[in-house]
N, C-alpha and C positions, 0 to 999 in steps of 0.2 A: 344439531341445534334447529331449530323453529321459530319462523313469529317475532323477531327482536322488535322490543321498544326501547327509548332512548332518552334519556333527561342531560340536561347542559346546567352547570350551577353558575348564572351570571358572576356570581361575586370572585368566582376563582377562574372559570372558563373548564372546568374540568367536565368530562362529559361519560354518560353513564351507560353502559350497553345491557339490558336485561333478553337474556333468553331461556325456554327450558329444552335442557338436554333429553335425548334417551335415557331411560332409564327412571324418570321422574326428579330431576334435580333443576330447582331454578338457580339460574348463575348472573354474577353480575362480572363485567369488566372496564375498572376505570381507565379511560382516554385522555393521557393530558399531551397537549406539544404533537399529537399526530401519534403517540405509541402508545397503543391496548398496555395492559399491566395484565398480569393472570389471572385469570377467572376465580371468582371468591362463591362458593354456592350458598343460597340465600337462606335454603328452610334448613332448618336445626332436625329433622323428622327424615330420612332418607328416603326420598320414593313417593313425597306427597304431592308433587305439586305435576301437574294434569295437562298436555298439552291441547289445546285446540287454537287452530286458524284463528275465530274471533273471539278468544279468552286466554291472548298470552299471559305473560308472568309480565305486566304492568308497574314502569319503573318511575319515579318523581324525585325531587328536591325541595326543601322547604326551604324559606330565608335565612336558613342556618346554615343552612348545608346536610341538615339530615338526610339523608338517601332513604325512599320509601319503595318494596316491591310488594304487589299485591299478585297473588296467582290462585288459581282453584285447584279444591283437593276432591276427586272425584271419589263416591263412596258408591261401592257395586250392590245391586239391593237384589235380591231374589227375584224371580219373576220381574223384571221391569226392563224393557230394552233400553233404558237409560241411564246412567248413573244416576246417583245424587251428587250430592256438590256442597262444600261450604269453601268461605272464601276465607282467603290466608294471609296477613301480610308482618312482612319482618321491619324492621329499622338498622340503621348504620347511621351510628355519632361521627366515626372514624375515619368516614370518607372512602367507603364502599369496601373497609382493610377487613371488617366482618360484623357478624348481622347478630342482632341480638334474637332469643328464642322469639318463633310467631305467635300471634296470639288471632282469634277468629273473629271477624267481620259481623257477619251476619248474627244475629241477638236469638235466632234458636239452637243454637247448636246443642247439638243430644237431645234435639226432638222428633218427631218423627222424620223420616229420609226427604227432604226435597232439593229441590234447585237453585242456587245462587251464584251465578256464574253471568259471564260475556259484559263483564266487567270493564270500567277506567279507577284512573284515582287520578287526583288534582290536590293540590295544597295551595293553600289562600297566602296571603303577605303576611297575615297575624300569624301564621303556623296550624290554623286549623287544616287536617287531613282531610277528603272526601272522597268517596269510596261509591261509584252506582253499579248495579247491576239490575239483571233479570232473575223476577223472584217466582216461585210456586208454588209455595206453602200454601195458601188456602186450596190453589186445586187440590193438592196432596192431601190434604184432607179430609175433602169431599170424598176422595177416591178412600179413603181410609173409614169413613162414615156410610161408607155403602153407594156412593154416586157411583155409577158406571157409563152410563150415556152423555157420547163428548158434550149434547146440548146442554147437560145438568150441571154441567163443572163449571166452576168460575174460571174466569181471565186470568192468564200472568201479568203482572203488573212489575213497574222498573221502582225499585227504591233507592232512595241515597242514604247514607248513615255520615256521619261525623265524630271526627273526633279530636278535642279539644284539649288533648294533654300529650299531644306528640306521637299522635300513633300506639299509644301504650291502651287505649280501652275508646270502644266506641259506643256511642249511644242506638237506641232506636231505630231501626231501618223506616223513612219518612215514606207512606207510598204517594210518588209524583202523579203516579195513572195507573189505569188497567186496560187491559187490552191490546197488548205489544204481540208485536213477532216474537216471537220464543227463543232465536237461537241469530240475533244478527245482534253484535253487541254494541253497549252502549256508550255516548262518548259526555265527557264532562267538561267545562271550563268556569274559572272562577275570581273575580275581577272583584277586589273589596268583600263586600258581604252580599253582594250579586253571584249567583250561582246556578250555571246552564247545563241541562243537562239534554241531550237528544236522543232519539233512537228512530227506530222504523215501525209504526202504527197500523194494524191492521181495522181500515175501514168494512165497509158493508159493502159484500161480495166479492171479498178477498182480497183487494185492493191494499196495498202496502208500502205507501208514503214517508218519506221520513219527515217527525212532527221535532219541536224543540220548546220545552217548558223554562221559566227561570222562577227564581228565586230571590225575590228582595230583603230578607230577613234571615242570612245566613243558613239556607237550607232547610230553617223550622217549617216553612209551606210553600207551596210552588202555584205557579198559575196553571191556567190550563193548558193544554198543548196549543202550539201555534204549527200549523201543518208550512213548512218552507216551501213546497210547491206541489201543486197537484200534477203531479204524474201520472196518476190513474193505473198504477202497474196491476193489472190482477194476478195473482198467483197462487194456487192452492198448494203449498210451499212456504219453507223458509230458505232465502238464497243464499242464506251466512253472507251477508255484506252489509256491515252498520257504518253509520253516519261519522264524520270525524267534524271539531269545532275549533276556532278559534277567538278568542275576544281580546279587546283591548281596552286600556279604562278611559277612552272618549266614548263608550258607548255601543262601537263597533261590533259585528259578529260575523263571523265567517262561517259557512257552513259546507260542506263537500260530502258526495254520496254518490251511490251506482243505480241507476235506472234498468231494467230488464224491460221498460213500457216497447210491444214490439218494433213503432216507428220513430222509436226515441230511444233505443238501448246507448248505454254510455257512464262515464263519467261527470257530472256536474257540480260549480260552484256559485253558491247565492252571497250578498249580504246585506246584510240589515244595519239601517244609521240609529233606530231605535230599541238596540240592546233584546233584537228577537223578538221585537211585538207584529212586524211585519217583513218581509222580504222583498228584494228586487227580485227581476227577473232571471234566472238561471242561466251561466256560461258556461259552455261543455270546454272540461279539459281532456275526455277522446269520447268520441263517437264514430257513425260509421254504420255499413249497412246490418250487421252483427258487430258486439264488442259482449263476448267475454266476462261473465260476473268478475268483479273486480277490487280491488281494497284501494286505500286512500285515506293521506293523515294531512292535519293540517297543524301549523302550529306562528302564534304570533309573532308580528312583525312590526309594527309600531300601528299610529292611527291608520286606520283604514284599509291594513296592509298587512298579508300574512302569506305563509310558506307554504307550499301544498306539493306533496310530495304522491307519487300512485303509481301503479301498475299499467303499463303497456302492453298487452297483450294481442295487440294487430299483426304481428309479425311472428317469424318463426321462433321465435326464440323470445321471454318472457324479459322485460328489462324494467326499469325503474327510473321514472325520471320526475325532475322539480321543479316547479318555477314560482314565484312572485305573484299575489293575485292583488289589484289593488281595485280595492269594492267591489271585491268577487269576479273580477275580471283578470285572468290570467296573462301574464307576458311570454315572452318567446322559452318552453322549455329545453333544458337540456338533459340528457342523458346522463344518469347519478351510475349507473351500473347494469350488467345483465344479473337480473336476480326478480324476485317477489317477496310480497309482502313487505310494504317498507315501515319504519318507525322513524319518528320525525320529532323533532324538536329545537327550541332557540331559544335563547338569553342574553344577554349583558352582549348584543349585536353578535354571537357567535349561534350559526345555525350546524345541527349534524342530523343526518339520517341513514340508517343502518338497515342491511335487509340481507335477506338470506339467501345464498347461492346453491346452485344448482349439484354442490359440491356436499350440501348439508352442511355449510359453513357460516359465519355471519359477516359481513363486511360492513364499513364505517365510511363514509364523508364527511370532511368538516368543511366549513365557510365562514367567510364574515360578512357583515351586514351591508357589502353590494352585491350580494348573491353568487350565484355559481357562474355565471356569464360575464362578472367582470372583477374585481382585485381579488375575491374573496380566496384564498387559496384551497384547493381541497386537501 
């Protein structure tokens, strides 16, 4: 297994472990009372669904309780050191017992070969789905049109798509921007018909910032990007480390991300009281004279207040720990497991985060809403 993410359905507390196996199979397994159920595998197509570090098999809940997994299906193209890719995702009425056939994301599919991938999904209160990723299509074009020289090609840019009938058909891919890191994925949150999306921006001379756009009109158009903090990272590179978000409907926004900046490497959390128009100043949850490119999820916790779960990698041995951030400022964490990669999520005061061991296994946490440091039990 690889990469788990994690959805919690308030209304029942049942909590949802999405991973992709060897072999190309996404699997989902429900968590209720503290015991896994057996893994149900999600795509109907044996072998399509595509493992990478920042484009798991991406799991959600809607106010139904439908169970939504999104993952990528890599398509090998001749001559191209990179796959293509479109994006996939299933549904479950049933409560994760089995997945109805996938239908694809992205609004080209059987067009020519590109990129859609390093994906979230998020589902609003009304039941609308949302789906962002990193797109490539016009470069691939260009490249298909005769462009050959990198200066000729245009930008990848981050799209959102929606869909308004429960996951059964999605409209239009919106593009938010262009000009993204290419391969650090992107993260979503979605409060009402407000809708946030962030990633990591590559500035002038390489510089690769994580920016965070919103959306006051249900996804139909987005503002411009709002850079969370100047890092100044230069990189000629993509580090594979995207942004994670949290929001809450006072307004709130949590932001978390990994810095390579050299006198600044680390982990960092900001937040914003104006719904992402601006940011406070950044609190490191690890830093240090070196740290490690590093992953990191965040997920809400009432006003002003959210879960932030990441990667420790200071020590011998790679571990995974959580804590409480309240206006972007972290409490005392504690130790969730030895593992990497974690996925994180909370509801109806129940928080879980799952991650993967050193064993090729996935393992689970649960809590409740006083954290892991004091009744919540794990």
């Amino acid at each position: 297994a690889s990469e788990p993410t994690v959805a919690v359905d308030g209304r029942t507390g049942a909590v949802y472990v999405a991973w992709i196996a060897r072999g190309g199979d996404a699997y989902v397994a429900r968590v209720e009372r503290g015991v896994a159920g057996a893994p149900v595998r999600v795509n109907d197509r044996p072998g399509e669904a595509t493992a990478h570090a920042q484009a798991p098999a991406q799991v959600a809940v809607g106010p139904d309780g439908t169970v939504y997994v999104a993952w990528q299906k890599a398509i090998p193209v001749p001559g191209r050191e990179f796959p293509a890719s479109e994006l996939r995702l299933a549904r479950s009425t049933d409560g994760g017992r089995s997945f109805e056939p996938a239908v694809t994301v992205n609004d080209d599919a059987g067009g020519p070969p590109s990129s859609h991938s390093f994906h979230d999904i998020a589902v609003a209160a009304d039941g609308t789905v949302y789906v962002s990723w990193i797109d490539s299509r016009e470069r691939d074009r260009a490249r298909a049109a005769g462009a050959a020289h990198p200066g000729t090609l245009p930008p990848l840019d981050v799209r959102v798509a929606r869909s308004a009938d429960g996951g059964r058909t999605f409209g239009p891919g919106v593009i938010v921007a262009r000009g993204v890191c290419p391969c650090c994925r992107t993260a979503l949150a979605v409060v009402g018909r407000t809708v946030y999306v962030a990633w990591r921006h590559v500035f002038p001379g390489e510089v690769r910032d994580i920016v965070v756009a919103r959306s006051d009109d249900a996804g139909e158009s987005f503002s411009a990007p709002v850079r969370v903090h100047a890092d100044g990272w230069a990189i000629a590179g993509c580090p594979h480390a995207g942004p994670a978000l949290a929001a809450d409907p006072a307004g709130g926004l949590h932001v978390a991300w990994y810095t390579g900046r050299p006198d600044a490497a680390g982990l960092y959390a900001a937040w914003s009281a104006d719904g992402g128009r601006s940011f406070g100043p950044p609190a490191p949850l690890v830093t240090g004279e070196w740290v490690a490119i590093s992953r990191v999820r965040l997920a809400p916790a009432g006003p002003g207040t959210a879960w932030a779960a990441w990667e420790d990698r200071g020590g011998e041995a790679r571990v995974v720990r959580i804590a409480r951030l309240e206006r972007g400022r972290p409490a005392s964490a504690v130790l969730a497991g030895a593992g990497t990669a974690p996925g994180l999520a909370a509801a109806g005061g129940i928080w879980a985060v799952a991650w993967g061991t050193q064993e090729g296994g996935v393992r689970v946490r649960l809590g409740g809403a006083t954290g892991p440091s004091g009744a919540g039990s794990p």
